[in-house]
N, C-alpha and C positions, 0 to 999 in steps of 0.2 A: 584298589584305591577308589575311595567314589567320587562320582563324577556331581562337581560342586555345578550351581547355580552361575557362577560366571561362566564357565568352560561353557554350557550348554546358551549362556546368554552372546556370547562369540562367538558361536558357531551358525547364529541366527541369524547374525551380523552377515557375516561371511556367506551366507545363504541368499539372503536377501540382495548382495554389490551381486554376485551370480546369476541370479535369476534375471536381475535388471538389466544387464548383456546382454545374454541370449533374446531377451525381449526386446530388447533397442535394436540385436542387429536383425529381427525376424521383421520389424514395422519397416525397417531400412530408412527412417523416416524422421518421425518425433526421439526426443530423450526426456527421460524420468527428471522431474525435477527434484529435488530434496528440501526439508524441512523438519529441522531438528526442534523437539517439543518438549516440555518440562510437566509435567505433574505436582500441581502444590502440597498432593497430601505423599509422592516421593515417586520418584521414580521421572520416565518418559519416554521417549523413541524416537524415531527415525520413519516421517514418511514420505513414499517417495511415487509421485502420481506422472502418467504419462497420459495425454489426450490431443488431439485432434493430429492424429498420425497418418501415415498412408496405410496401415492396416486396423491399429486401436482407437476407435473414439473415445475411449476413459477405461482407463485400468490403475490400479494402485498395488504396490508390494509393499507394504506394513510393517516396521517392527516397532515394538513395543517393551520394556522393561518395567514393571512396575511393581508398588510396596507399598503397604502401612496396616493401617485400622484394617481387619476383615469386615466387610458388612453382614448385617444381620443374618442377611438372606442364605451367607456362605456358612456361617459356623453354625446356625441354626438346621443345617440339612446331616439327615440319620447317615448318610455317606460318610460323612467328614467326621463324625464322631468325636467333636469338640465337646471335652468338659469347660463351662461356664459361669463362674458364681461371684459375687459381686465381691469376693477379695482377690478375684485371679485379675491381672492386666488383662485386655482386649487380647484376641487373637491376633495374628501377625500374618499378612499375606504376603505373599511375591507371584508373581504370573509376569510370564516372557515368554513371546511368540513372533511368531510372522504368517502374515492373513494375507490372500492375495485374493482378487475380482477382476475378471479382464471382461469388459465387453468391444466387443470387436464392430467392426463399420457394415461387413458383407455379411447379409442373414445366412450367408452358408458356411461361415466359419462361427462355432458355437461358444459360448461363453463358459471361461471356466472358473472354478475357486479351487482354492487350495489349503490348507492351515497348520500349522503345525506347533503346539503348545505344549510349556510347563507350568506346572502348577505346583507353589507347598504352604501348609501353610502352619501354625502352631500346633504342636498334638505330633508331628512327624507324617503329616500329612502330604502326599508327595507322587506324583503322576505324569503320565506323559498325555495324549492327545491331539486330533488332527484328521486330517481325510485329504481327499480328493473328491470333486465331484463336476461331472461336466452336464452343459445346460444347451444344447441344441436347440436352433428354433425350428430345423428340420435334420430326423431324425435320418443319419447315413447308418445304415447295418454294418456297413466295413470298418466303419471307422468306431462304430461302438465297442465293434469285437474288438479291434485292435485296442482300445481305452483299456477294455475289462481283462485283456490277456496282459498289459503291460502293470495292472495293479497286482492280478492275482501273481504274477512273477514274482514281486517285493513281497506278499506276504506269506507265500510257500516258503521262499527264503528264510523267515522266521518260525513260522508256526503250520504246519497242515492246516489247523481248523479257521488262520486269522482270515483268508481270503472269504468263505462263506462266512463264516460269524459278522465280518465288519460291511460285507455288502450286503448285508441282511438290515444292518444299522442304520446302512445311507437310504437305504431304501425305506424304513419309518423313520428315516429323521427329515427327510428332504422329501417332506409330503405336505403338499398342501391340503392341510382336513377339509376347509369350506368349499373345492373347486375338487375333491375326491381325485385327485390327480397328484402325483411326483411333479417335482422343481425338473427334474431333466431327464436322464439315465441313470443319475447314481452315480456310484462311483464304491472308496471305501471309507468310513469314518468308525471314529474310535475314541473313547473318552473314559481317563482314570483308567488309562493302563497303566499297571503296577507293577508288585510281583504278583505274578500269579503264576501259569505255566513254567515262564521265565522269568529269571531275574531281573531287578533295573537297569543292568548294564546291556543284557540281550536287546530287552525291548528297547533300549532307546536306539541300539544299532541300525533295527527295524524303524524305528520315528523316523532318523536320519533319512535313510533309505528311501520314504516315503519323500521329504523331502526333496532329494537329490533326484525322485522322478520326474517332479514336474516339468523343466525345462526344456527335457529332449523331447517328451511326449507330446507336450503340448505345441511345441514348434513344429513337428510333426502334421502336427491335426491344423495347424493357422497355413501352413506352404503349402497344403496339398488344393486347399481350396481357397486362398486370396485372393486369386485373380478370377476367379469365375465371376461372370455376367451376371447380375440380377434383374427383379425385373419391380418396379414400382408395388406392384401387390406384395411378395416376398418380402419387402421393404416393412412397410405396413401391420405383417405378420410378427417382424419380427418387433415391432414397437406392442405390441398386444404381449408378445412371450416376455420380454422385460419387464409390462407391467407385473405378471405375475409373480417373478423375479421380486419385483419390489415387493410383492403382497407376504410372500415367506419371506424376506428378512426382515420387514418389519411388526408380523405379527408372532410369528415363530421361531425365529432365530435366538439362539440362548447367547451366543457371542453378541449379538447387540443390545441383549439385554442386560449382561456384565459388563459392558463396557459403560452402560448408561448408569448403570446402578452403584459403580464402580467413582462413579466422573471423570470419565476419560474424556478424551479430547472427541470431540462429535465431528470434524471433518474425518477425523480420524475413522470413525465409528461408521459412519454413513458414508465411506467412500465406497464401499460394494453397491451402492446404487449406481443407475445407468443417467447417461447428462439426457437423454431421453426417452420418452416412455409413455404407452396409449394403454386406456379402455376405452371401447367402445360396448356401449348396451347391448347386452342381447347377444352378440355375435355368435354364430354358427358357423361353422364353414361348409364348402359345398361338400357333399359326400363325393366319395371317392375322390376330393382334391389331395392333395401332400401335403396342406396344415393340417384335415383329418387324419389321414394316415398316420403324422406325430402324434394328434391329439391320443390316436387307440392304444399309440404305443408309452403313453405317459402313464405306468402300471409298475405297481411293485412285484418282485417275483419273475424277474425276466432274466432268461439266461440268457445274457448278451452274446456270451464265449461262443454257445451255438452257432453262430453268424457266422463264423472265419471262416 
């Protein structure tokens, strides 16, 4: 039987009231608010932002439902293999997902994203998509390993090759080109999975899956270090690593580039930004400090797993 566009739009549903728990009872603190939203050319979502918590300063967990006119930019790309001609109607698109950004208060607990998308569109055009990726402002090895042994677990589960294939992905996609540096560690990401290896029903087992990681893992990663002391500079640091943060999603980020080009709802869009965020000129840090030490370690090609 296949699995239709609402099954998979209620289950993002149900993903997102999930995630929003485990996060409410990890802040022990603040709760998510809600905002239900409309799209005029069809469709809209559900989002739902939690901030000034006792462990999140601003985090959002996203869903989104949407439809109509394809834009140019979509049916015109050699991927999507849309025929075009001025007696066919427009293509027709749908995308539903859930997108999550936490940034947290203590520079020692790290920021993370999450995504997990479907896409179809006229032509049978029809995909799954998504990742994990975490963003430290100081890089712990233990808890890296731990990150990269709990991903590659979900994608052994489906595929031998998806673990190395799709952290090979995060790792040029969450690259910042003008600062030669990675957004964090990485993580996995994966886009226009289809049939291929597997059929649409395996791999969305696997979508799910990746989904269904985030919560434990990442609550994981927030309890272990919440309560640790910081100290004014580490503070400072980490207002510098958020800039950069802001610097990849808004010059490279292709999710915010579809949602703009798209006319999605721009709270909506810009909620993965942080409610604060530095450059300062020039900055170096001192050698042999632990912002350098992240800084050396912000490289693609690292095998995290090593670390355990």
């Amino acid at each position: 039987m296949e699995i239709t566009r609402l099954q998979i739009s209620e289950w993002l549903q149900n993903l997102q009231d999930s995630i929003c728990g485990v996060l409410e009872t990890v802040d022990g603190g603040a709760v998510f608010s809600t905002e239900p939203w409309t799209r005029e050319e069809g469709g809209g979502g559900r989002s739902r932002v939690i901030k000034n918590g006792n462990v999140f300063e601003k985090g959002g967990v996203m869903f989104s439902a949407v439809h109509g006119d394809a834009p140019a930019f979509l049916f015109q790309e050699k991927a999507h293999s849309v025929e075009v001609s001025e007696k066919t109607d427009k293509p027709q698109f749908f995308a539903t997902g859930v997108s999550i950004v936490i940034h947290p208060k203590n520079p020692l607990v790290p920021i993370i994203h999450m995504n997990v998308r479907y896409f179809e569109m006229t032509g049978g055009v029809r995909w799954l998509g998504g990742g994990i990726d975490l963003t430290p402002h100081y890089i712990d090895m233990e808890d890296a390993a731990v990150f990269h042994n709990a991903l590659k677990k979900v994608c052994d589960a489906a595929h031998p090759d998806y673990y190395q294939r799709f952290k090979k992905w995060a790792d040029d996609y969450f690259y910042i080109t003008h600062r030669k540096e990675t957004r964090g560690i990485g993580g996995i990401f994966f886009d226009r999975l289809n049939e291929n290896e597997l059929s649409f029903a395996q791999n969305f087992e696997f979508w799910k899956a990746v989904g269904e990681a985030f919560a434990p893992l990442y609550a994981a990663l927030v309890n272990k270090s919440k309560t640790k002391p910081f100290t004014e500079q580490q503070k400072q640091w980490q207002l510098l690593r958020r800039g950069r943060y802001v610097e990849f999603n808004l010059v490279y980020d292709k999710g915010t580039k579809f949602g703009l080009e798209t006319n999605g709802r721009i709270e909506s869009i810009l909620m993965s930004l942080p409610a604060l965020a530095g450059w300062e000129y020039n900055y170096n840090p001192s050698e042999g400090s632990t912002e350098q030490q992240t800084l050396d370690l912000l490289k693609k090609e690292i095998n995290w797993i090593s670390f355990s």
